[in-house]
N, C-alpha and C positions, 0 to 999 in steps of 0.2 A: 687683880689689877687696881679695886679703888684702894686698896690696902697700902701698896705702893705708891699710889698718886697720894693717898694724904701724907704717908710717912716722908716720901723725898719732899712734901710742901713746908713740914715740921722740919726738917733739915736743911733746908733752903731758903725759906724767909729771912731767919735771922742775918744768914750769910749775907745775903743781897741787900737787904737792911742798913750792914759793914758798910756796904762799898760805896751805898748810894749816899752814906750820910757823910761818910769820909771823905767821898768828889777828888778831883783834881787830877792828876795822874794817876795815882791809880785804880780810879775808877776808867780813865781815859783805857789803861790796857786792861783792864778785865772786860772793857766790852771789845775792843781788841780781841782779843782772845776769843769770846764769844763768835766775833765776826770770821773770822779766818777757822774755825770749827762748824760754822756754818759751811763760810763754803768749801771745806774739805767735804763734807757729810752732800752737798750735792754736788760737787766735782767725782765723785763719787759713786753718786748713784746716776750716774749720767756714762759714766765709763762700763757701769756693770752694761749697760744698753747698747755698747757700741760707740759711745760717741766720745769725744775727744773733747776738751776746754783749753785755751792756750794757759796752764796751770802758775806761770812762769808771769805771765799779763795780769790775768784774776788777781793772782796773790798781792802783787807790787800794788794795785789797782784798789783793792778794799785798804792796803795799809795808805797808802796814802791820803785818799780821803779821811779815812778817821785820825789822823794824824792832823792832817789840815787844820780836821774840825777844832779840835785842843788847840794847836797852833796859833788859831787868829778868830777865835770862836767872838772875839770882841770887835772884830775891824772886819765885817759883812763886806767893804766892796773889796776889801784882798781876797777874801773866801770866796766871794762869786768869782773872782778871776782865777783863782786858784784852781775850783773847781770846773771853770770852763776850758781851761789847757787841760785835764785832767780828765775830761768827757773828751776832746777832742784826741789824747795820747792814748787813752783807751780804744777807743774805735780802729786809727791807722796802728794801732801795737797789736790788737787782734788782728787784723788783717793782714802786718806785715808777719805775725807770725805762724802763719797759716801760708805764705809767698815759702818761704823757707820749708817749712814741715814739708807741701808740697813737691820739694825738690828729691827729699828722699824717701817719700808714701810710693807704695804701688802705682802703677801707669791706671791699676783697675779698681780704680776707689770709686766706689757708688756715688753715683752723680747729686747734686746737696751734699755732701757731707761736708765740704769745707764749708760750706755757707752756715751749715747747724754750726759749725765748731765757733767760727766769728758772730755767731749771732747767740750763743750759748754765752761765750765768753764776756761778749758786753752783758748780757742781763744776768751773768752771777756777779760783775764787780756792780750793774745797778741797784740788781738787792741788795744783799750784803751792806753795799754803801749806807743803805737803810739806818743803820745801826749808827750811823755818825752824827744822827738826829737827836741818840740819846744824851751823845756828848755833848751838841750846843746847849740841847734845856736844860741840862746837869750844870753849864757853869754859866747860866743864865742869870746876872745880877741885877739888883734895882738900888738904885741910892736910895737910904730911909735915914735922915736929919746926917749926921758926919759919919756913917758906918755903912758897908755894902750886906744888903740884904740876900742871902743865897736863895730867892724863892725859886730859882730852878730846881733843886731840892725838893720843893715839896711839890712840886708839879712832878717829877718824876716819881713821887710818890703815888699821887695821886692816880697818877696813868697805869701804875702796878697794881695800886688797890682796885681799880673800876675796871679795867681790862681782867684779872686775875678773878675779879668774884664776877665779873661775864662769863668767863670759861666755865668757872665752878660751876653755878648753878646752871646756866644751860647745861653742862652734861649730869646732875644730878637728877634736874626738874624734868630734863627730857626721859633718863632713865626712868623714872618712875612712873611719871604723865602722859609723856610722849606718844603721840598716835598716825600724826600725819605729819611724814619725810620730808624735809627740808629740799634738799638736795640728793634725791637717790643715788643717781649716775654717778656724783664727788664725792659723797661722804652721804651711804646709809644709813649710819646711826647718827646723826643729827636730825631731830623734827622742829618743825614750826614753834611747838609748844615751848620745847627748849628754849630757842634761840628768842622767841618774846620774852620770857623769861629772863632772859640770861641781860636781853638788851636793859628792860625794866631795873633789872640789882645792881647794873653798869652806872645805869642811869641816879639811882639813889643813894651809891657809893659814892662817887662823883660830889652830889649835892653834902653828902652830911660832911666828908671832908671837908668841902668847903666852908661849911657852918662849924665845924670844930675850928679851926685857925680865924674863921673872923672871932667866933665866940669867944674863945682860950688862946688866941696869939699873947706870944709874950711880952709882945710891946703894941701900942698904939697903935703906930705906924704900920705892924705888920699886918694888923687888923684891918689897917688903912688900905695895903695892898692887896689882898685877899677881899675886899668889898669893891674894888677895881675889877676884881678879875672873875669875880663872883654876879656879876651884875644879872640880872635875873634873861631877860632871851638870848643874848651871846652864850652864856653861859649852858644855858640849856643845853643852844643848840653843840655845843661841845661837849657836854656831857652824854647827852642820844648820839653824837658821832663817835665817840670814845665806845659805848658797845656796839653801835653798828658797824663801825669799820673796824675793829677787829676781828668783829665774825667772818666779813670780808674777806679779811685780810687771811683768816684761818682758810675759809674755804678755795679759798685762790691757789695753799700749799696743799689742800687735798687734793686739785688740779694737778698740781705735778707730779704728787707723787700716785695718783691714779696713772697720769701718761707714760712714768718713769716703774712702775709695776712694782712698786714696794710699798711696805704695812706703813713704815717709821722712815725717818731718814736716819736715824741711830740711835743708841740705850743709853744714853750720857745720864739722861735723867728716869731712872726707873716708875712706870707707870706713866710717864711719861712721851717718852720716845727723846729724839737729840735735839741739839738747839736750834731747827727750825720750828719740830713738832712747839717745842715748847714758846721760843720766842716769837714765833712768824707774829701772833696780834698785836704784839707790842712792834715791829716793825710797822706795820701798817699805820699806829696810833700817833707813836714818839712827833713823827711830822707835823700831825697837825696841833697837838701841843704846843709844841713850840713856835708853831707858825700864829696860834693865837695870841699866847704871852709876846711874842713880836707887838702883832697887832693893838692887844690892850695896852701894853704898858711901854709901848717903844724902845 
């Protein structure tokens, strides 16, 4: 298993590397893609259970949010409207499609079950949605003297390197160290010791990125913007939220897939498991990223 997890990480950094550095559209559908493989992978393992998603809602549901996101990722009160008809066509389109279903379901459909299917249905299009966070900070600009600065770029970098060496070393430091269980009931093999760990390397990835581009930015300016954004307790405290809220975030998808009685939610990424296994911390994270660079840099 770690064989597999370093090898697909050797095969996959550079790639993701591509996408992130190239931005625009298509980076917009490669997380696209990601997002609608998400939730295939828990539409999914929700059907192997019994249960039903309106598949037809979900799907329309995540594309249009991250579509949005690209769309107007520059003009915030279109996007808040955008995405408040789009919270509001989610909800009555799960339940109108559940009105329907129910006309030709058995008369002896186990009492909830239309309720899980409309209440499944909104919170696989509100995770999923998750992933349309990647695409505002990805095309997050700043003006630096007469050219646009792409520092959502390296904010998206950064959120890969300090979430990514959070995952690392908690499960390497835990494997080795590890003594007292984190989280039994969710996730056995995560301990305490890990997950301090894991948060600590989050925490100092975070930082030296940040002192690599003020130190070596290639311009003044961008030094200039990375000493904005770097300010010593804002800063911190996003960098200890960057590994604490992706372990969160991790152990929230061992929640489900504990409730939903599977190892992975699929093998897309060997050693791995599929693109929740792999993305869920980086969902968790992407938000508040960008909800900072909002806040420092307007």
């Amino acid at each position: 298993m770690v064989r597999a997890r370093v090898l697909s990480a050797l095969a996959g950094i550079p790639l993701v590397a591509l996408v992130v550095w190239v931005g625009g559209l298509p980076f917009t559908l490669a997380v696209l893609a990601l997002a609608l493989l998400g939730l295939w992978e828990l539409m999914r393992a929700m059907r192997r259970m019994g249960k039903e998603v309106a598949k037809e809602v979900a799907i329309a549901g995540v594309i249009a949010v991250v579509l949005s996101a690209h769309q107007w990722h520059d003009q915030p009160l279109t996007l808040m409207g955008a995405w408040a008809f789009l919270w509001w066509a989610t909800v009555l389109g799960s339940m109108g499609a559940f009105v329907f279903r129910s006309a030709r379901a058995p008369a002896t459909l186990p009492l909830g079950d239309r309720l899980f299917g409309v209440a499944a249905t909104v919170f696989c299009i509100g995770y999923l949605s998750l992933f349309a966070f990647l695409v505002l900070l990805r095309h997050f600009f700043v003006s630096v003297t007469d050219r646009l600065y792409p520092v959502g770029r390296d904010l998206v970098f950064l959120v890969l390197a300090s979430v990514w060496m959070t995952d690392s070393v908690a499960f390497f430091f835990g494997q080795k160290f590890g003594k007292r269980p984190l989280a039994p009931q969710v996730s056995p093999g995560k301990t305490l010791e890990g997950s301090l760990a894991g948060m600590l390397a989050g925490f100092v990835t975070a930082w030296l990125f940040a002192w690599l581009l003020v130190s070596l930015g290639k311009s003044e300016n961008v030094r200039q913007v990375w000493l904005s954004l770097a300010r010593p307790v804002p800063f911190a405290l996003l960098a200890l939220a960057l590994g604490t809220v992706g372990q969160l975030g991790d152990l929230g998808k061992s929640v489900l897939k504990r409730d939903l009685g599977i190892k992975d939610f699929g093998a897309l990424v060997p050693g791995h498991g599929g693109v929740l296994d792999r993305f869920d911390s980086l969902l968790a994270t992407a938000p508040l990223a960008f909800l900072y660079a909002r806040w420092v840099l307007g």
